[in-house]
Backbone as CSV, one residue per row, in Angstrom:
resi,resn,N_x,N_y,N_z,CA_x,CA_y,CA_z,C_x,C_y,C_z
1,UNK,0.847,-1.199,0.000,0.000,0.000,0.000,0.883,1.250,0.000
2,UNK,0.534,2.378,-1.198,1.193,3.133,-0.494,0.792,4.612,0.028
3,UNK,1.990,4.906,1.026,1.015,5.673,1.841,1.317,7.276,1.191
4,UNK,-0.024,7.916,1.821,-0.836,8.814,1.286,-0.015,10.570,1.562
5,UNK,0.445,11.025,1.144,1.382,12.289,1.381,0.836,13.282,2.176
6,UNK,-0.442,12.974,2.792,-1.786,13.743,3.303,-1.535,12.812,4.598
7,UNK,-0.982,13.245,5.822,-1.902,11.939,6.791,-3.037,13.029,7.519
8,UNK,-3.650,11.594,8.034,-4.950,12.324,8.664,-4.718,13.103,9.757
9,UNK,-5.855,14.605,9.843,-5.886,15.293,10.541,-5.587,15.155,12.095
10,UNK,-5.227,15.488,12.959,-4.593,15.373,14.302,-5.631,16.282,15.364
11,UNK,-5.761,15.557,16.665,-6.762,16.395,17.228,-5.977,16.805,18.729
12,UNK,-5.074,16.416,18.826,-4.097,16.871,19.991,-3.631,18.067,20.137
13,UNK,-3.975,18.688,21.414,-3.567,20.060,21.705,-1.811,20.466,21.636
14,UNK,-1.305,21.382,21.496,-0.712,21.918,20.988,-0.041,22.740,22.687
15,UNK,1.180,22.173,23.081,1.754,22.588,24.170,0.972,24.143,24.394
16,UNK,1.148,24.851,23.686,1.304,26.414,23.916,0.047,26.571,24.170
17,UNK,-1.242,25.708,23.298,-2.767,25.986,23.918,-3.368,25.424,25.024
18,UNK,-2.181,24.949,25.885,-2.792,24.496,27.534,-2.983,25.759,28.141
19,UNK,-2.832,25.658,29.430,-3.378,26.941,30.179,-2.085,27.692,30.265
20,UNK,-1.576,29.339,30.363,-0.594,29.546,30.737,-0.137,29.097,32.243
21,UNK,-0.297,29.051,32.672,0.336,28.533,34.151,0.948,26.743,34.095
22,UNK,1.034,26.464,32.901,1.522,25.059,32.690,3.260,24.969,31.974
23,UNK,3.323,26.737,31.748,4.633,26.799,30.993,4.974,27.830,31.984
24,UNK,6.810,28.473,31.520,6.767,29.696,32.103,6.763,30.717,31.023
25,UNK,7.340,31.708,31.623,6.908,32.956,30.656,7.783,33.008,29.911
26,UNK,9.518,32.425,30.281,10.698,31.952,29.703,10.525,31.347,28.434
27,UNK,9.725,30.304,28.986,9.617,28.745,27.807,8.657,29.624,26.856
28,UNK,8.092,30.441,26.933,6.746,30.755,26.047,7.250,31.689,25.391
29,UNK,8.053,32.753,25.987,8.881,33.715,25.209,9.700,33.243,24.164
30,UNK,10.732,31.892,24.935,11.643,31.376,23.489,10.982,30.991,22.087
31,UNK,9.669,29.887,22.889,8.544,29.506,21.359,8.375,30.901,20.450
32,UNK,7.969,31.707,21.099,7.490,32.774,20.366,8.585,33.619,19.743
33,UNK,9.871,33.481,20.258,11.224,33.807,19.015,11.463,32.866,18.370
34,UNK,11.366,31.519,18.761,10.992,30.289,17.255,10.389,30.824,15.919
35,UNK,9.149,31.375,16.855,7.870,31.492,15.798,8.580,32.509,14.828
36,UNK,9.208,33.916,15.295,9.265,34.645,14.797,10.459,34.136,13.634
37,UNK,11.648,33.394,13.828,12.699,33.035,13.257,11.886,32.140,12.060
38,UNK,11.111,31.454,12.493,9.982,30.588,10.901,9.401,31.895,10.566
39,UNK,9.097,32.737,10.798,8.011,33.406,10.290,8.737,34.365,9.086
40,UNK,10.467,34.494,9.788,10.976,35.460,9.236,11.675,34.458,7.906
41,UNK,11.853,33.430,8.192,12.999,32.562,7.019,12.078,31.742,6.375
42,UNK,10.993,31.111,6.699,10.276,30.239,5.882,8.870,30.760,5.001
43,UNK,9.301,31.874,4.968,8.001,32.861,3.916,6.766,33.353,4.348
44,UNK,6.386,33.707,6.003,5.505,34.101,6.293,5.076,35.099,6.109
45,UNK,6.606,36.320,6.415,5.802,37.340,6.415,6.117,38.195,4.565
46,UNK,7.084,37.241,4.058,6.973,37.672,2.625,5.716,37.456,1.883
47,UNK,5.324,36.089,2.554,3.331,36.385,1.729,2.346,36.872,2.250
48,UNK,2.609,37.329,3.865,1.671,38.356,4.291,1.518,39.673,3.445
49,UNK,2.837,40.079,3.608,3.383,41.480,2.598,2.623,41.264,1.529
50,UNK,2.703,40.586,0.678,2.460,40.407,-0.482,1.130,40.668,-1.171
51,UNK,0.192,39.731,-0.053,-1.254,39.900,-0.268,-1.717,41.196,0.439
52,UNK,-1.302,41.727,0.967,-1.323,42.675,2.484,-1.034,43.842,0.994
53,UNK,-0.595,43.646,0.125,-0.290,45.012,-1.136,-1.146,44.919,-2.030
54,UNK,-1.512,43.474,-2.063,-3.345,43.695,-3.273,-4.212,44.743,-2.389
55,UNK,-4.538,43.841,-0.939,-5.666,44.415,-0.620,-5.627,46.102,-0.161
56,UNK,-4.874,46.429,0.014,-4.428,48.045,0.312,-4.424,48.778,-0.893
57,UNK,-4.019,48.180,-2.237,-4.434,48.811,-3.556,-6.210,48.645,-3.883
58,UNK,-6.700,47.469,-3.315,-8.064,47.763,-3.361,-8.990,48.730,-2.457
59,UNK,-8.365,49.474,-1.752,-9.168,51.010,-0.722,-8.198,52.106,-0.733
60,UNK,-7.663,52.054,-1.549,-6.884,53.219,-2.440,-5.813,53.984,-1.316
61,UNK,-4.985,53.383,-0.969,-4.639,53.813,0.409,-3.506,55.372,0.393
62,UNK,-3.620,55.883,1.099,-2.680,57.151,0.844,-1.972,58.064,2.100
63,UNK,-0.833,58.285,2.199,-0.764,58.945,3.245,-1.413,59.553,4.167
64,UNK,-2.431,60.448,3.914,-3.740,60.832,5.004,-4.434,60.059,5.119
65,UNK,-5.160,58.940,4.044,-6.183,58.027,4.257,-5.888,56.844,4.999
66,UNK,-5.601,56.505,6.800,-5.074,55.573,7.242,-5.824,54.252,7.500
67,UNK,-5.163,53.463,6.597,-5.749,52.067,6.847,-5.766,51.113,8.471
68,UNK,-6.546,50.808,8.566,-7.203,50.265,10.074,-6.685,48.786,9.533
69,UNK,-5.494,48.290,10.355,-5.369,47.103,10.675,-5.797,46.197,11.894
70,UNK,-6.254,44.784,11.420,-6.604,44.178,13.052,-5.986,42.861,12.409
71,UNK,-4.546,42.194,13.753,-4.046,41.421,13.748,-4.482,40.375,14.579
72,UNK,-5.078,39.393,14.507,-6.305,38.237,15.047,-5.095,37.312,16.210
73,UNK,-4.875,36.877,17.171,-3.768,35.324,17.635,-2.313,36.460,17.271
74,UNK,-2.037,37.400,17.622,-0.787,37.864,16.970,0.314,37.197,17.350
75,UNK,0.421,36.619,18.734,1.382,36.104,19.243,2.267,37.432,19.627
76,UNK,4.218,37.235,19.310,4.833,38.323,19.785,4.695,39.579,18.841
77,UNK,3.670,39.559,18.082,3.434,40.914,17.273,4.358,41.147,15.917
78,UNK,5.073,39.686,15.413,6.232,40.200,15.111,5.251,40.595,12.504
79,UNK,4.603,39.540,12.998,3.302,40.181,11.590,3.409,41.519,11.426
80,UNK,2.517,42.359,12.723,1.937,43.728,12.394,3.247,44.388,12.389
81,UNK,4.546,44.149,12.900,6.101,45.104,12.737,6.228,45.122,11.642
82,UNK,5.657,43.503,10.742,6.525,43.825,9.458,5.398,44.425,8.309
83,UNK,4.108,44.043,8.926,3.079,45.868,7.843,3.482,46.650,7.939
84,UNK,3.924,47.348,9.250,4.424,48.715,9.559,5.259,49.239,9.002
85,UNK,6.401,48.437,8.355,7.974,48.684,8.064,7.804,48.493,6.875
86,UNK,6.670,47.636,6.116,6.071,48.000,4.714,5.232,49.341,4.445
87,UNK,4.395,48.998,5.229,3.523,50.669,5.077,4.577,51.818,5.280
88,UNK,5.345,51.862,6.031,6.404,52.930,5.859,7.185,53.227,4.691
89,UNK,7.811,51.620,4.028,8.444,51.977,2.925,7.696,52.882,1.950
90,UNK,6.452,52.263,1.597,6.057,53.131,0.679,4.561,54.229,1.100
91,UNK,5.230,54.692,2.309,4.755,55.979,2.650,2.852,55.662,3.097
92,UNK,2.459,54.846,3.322,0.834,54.798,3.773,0.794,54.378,5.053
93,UNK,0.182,55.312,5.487,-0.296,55.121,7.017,-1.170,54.136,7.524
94,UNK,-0.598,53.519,8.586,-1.292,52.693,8.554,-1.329,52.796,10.718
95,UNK,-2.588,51.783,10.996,-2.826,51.789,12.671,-3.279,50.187,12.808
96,UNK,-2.593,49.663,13.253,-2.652,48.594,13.725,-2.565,47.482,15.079
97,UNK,-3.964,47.079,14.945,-4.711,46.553,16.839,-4.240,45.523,16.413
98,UNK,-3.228,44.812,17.764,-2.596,43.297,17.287,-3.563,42.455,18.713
99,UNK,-4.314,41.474,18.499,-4.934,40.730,20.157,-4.425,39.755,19.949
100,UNK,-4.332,39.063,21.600,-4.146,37.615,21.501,-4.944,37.694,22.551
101,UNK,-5.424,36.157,22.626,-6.110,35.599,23.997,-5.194,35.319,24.928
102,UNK,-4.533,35.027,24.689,-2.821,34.643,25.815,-2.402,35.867,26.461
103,UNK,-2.422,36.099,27.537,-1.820,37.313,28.290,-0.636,37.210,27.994
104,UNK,-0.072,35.971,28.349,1.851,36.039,28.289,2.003,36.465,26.677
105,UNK,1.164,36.122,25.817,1.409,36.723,24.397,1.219,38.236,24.197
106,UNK,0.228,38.641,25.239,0.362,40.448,25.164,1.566,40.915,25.866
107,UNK,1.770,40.090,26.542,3.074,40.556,27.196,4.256,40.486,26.203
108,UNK,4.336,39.711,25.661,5.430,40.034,25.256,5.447,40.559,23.772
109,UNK,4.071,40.958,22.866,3.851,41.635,22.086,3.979,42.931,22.320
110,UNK,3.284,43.879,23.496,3.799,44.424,24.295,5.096,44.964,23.764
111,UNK,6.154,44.116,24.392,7.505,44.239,24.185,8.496,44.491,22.554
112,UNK,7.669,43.463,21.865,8.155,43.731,20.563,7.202,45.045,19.571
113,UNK,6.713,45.479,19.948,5.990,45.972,19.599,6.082,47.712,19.730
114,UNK,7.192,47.829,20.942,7.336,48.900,21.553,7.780,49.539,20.513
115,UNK,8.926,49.367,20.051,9.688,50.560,18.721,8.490,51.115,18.148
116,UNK,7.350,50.344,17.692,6.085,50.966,16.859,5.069,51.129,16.987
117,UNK,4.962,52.866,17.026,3.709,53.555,17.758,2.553,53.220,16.677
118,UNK,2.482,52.756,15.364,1.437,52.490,14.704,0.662,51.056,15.396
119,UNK,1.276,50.549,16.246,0.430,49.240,16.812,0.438,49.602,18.370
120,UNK,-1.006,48.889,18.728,-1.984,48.915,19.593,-2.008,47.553,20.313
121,UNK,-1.757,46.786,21.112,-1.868,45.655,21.864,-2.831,45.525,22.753
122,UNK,-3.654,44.258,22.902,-4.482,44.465,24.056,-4.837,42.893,23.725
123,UNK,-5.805,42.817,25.036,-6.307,41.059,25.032,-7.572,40.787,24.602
124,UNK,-7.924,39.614,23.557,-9.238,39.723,23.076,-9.244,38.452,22.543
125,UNK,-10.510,37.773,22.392,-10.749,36.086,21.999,-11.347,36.196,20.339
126,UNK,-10.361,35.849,19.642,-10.468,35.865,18.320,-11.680,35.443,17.832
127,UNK,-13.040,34.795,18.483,-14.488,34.127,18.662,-14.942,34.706,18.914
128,UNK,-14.714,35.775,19.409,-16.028,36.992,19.833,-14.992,38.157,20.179
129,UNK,-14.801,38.925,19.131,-13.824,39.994,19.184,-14.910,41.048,19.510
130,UNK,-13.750,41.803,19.937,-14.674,42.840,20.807,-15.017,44.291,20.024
131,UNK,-14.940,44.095,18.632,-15.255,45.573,17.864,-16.585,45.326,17.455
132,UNK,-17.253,46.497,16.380,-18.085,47.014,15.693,-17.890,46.360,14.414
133,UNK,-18.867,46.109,13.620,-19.122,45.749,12.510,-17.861,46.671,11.641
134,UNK,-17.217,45.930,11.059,-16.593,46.701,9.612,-15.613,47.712,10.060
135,UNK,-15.189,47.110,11.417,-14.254,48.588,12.046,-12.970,48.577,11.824
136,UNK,-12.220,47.670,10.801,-11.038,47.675,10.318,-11.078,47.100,8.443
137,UNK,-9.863,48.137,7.975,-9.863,47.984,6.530,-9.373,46.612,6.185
138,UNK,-8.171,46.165,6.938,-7.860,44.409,7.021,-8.111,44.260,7.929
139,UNK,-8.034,42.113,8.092,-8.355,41.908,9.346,-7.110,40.737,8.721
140,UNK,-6.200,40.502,9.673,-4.713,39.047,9.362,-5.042,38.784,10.546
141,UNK,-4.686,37.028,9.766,-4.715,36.321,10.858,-3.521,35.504,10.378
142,UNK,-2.782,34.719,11.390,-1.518,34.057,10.740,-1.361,32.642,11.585
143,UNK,-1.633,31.558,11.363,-0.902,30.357,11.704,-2.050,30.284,12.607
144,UNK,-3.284,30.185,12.761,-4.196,30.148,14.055,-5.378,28.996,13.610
145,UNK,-5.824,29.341,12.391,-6.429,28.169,12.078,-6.444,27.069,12.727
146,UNK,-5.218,26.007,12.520,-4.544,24.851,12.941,-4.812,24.017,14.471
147,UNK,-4.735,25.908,14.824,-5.169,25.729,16.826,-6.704,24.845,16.774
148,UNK,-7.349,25.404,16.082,-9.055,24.998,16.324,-9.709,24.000,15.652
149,UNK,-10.650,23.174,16.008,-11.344,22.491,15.565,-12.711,23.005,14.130
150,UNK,-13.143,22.335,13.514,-14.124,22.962,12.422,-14.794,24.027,12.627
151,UNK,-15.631,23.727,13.948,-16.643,24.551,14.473,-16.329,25.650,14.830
152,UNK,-14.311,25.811,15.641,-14.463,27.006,15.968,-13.574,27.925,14.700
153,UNK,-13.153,27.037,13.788,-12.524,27.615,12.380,-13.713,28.400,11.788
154,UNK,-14.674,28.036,11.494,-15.772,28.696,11.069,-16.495,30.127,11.586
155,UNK,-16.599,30.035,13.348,-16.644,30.660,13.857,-15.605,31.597,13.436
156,UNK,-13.946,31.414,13.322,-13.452,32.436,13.856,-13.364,33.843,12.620
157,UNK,-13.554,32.611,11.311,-13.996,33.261,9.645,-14.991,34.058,9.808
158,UNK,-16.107,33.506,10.451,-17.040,34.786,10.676,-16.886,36.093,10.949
159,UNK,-15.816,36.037,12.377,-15.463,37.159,13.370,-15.212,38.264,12.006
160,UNK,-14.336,37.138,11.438,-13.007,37.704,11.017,-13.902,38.809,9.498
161,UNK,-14.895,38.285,8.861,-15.687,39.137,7.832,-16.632,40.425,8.099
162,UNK,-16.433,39.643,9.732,-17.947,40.846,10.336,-17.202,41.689,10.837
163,UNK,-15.592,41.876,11.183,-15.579,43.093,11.589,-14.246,43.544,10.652
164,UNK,-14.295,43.518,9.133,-13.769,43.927,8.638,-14.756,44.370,7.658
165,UNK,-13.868,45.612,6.856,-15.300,46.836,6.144,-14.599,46.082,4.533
166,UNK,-13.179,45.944,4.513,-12.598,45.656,2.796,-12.308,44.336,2.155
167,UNK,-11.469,43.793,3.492,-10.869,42.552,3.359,-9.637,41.767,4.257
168,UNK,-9.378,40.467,4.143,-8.795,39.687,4.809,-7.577,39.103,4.247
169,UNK,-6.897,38.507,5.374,-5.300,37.397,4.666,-5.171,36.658,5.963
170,UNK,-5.636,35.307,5.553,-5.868,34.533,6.702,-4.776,33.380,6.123
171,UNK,-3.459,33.274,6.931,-2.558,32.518,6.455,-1.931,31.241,7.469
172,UNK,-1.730,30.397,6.850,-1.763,29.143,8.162,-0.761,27.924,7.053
173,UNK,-0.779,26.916,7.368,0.515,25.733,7.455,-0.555,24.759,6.523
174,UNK,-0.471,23.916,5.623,-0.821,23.102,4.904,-0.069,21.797,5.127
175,UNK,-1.223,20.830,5.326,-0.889,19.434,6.461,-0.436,18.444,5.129
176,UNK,0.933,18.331,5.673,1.631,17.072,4.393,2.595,15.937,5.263
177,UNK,3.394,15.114,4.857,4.246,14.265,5.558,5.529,15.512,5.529
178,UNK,5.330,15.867,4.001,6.845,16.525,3.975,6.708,17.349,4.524
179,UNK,5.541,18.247,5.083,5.980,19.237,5.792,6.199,19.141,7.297
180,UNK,5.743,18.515,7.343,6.359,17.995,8.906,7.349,17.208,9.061
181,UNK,7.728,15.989,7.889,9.323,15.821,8.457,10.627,16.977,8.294
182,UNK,10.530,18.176,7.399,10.837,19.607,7.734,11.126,20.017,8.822
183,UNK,9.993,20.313,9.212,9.295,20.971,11.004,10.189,20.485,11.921
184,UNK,10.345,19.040,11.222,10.721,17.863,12.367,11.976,18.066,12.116
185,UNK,12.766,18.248,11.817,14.355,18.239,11.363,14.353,19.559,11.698
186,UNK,14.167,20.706,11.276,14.142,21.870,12.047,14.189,22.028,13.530
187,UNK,13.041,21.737,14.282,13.057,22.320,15.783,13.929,20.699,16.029
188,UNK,14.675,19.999,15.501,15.589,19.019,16.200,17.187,19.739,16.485
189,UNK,17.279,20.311,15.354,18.786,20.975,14.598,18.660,22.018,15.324
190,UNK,17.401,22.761,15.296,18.248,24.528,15.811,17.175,25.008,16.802
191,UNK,16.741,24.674,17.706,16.314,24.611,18.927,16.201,23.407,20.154
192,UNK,16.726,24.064,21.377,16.346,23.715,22.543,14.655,23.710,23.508
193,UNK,13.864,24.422,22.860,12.751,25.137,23.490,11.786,23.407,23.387
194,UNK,11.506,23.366,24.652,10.254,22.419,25.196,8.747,22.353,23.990
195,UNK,8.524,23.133,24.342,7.108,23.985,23.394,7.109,23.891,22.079
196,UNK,8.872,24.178,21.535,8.887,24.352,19.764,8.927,22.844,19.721
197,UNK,9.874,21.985,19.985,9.964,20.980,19.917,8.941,19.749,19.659
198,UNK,8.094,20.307,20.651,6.590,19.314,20.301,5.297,20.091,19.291
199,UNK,5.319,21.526,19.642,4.610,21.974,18.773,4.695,22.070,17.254
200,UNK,5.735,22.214,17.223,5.920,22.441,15.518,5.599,21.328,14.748
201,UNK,5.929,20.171,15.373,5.548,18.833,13.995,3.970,18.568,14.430
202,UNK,3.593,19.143,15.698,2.374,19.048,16.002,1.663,20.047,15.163
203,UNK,1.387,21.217,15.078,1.295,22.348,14.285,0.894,22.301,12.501
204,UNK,1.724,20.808,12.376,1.710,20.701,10.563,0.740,19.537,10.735
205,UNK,0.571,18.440,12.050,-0.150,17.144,11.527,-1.758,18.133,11.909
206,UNK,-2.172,18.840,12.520,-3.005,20.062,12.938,-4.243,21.152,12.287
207,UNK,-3.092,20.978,11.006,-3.046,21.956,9.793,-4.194,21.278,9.047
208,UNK,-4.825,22.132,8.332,-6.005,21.824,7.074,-5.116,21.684,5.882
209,UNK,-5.946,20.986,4.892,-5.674,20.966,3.896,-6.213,22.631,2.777
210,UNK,-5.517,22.351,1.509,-6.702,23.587,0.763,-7.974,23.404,0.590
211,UNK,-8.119,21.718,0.289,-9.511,21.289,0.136,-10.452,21.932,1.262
212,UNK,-10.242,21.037,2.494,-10.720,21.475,3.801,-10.740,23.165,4.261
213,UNK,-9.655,23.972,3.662,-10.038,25.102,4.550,-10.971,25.915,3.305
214,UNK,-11.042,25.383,2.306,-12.079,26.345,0.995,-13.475,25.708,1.952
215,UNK,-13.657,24.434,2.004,-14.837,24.151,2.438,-15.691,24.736,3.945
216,UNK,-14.351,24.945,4.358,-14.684,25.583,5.975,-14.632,27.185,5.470
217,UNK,-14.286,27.994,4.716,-14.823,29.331,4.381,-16.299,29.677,4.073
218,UNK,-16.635,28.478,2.893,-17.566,28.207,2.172,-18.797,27.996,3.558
219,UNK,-18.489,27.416,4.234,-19.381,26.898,5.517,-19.652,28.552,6.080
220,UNK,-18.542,29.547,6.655,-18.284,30.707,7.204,-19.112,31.812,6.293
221,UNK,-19.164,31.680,4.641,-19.910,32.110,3.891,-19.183,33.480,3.720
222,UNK,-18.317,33.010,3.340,-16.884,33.667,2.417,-16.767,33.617,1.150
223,UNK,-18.234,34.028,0.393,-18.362,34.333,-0.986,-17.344,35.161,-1.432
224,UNK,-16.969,34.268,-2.650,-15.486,35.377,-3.484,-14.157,35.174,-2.975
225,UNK,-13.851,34.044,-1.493,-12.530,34.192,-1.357,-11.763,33.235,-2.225
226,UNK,-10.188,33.475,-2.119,-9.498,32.445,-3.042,-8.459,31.677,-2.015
227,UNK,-8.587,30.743,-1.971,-7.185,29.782,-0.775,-6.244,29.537,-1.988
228,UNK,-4.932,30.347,-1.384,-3.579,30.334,-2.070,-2.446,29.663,-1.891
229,UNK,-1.823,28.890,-2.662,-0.591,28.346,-2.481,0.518,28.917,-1.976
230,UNK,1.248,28.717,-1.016,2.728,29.724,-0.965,3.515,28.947,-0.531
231,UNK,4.749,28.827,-0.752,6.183,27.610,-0.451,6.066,27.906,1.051
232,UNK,6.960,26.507,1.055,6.881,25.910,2.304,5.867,25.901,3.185
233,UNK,4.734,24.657,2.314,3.812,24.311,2.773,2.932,25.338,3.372
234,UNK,2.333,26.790,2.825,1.948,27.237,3.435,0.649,28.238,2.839
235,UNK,-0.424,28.498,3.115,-1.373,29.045,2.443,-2.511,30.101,2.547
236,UNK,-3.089,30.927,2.074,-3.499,32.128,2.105,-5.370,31.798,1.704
237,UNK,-6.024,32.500,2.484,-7.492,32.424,1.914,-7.416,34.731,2.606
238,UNK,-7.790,35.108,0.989,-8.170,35.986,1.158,-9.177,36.528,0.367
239,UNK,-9.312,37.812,0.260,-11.298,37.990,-0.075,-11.393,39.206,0.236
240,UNK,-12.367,39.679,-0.388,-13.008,40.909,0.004,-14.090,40.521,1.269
241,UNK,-14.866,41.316,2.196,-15.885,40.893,3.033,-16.694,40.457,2.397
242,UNK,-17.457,39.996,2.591,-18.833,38.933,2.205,-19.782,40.132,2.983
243,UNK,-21.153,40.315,2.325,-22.237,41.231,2.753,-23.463,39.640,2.740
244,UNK,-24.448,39.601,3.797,-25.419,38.801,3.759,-26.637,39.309,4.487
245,UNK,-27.799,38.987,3.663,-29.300,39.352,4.270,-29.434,39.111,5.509
């Protein structure tokens, strides 16, 4: 028989989504400079950028006209630094609210976050966010998917349409063998951290497929979005908002 380059979905929690008081703030800080070191070398935030420049050409963005960012699970904030340091290059203003549900993650977003007065930190449950209809021009979300089960993936697509007025870049890990024996050779070779170690190959068996996350938009009623390919196993569903009766 041979086996299938897809294994089946994984329903095991994910070190970092136990309670904080099960890690320290040490161990949770290093994961979260893991995160940032994948985020920075394995193409995260080059295809955030990327799509993050369609949708800002679609609300015509301009130095006075400042685009309203909302960063969904930000973790150490290190996403909304690198809009900022884009929106700077080419001159558009931009304000950007980064939440996590994790205190130790505001904390130390918080921290990275300090150099840049265009971002806003605070604590908020990506399932029932705490704004107004349509109160940001994007809404990113990055690597969070994976955390949740169907029901609350759907849910969190909702949040994520109802309180954005233009559009979204919801980017997360695509579940393969190869990408996790990767993962797996990675946090073996160049980390010590408790958390990266189990999370990361956990993280990819976790992960949706494209099939699965078009169908879970489609469920969320994410008319018009497109789920995108991007190297190293990794993929994009973005869209304009969806309007419904």
């Amino acid at each position: 028989m041979i086996m299938s380059f897809v294994p089946k979905r994984r329903n095991g929690l994910e070190l970092i989504d136990l309670p904080p008081d099960t890690y320290s703030q040490a161990e949770f800080a290093g994961s979260l400079a893991d995160i940032r070191k994948v985020n920075r070398f394995l193409g995260d935030i080059r295809a955030v950028c990327k799509h993050f420049s369609v949708r800002v050409a679609g609300i015509e963005a301009s130095p006075v006209r400042q685009v309203k960012v909302l960063d969904v699970a930000t973790g150490s904030a290190d996403i909304p630094a690198a809009i900022v340091r884009w929106a700077r290059r080419y001159g558009i203003n931009v304000a950007v609210t980064a939440v996590d549900l994790n205190p130790l993650a505001v904390r130390e977003a918080c921290t990275f976050a300090n150099k840049y007065p265009e971002i806003t930190v605070s604590v908020a449950d990506g399932l029932s966010l705490p704004f107004e209809d349509g109160s940001f021009d994007i809404v990113v979300c990055n690597k969070t998917l994976h955390h949740l089960g169907k029901d609350d993936t759907i849910r969190l697509l909702k949040e994520v349409n109802r309180v954005t007025s233009g559009g979204y870049i919801i980017m997360d890990l695509r579940r393969s063998w190869v990408a996790w024996g990767l993962i797996t050779m990675i946090t073996k070779i160049f980390t010590r951290n408790r958390l990266t170690k189990y999370d990361g190959p956990m993280s990819v068996l976790r992960s949706y497929t494209v099939p699965e996350v078009d169908a879970l938009a489609e469920s969320a009623g994410l008319t018009g979005h497109t789920v995108v390919k991007e190297p190293f196993w990794l993929m994009v569903v973005t869209g304009r908002k969806s309007y419904h009766e």
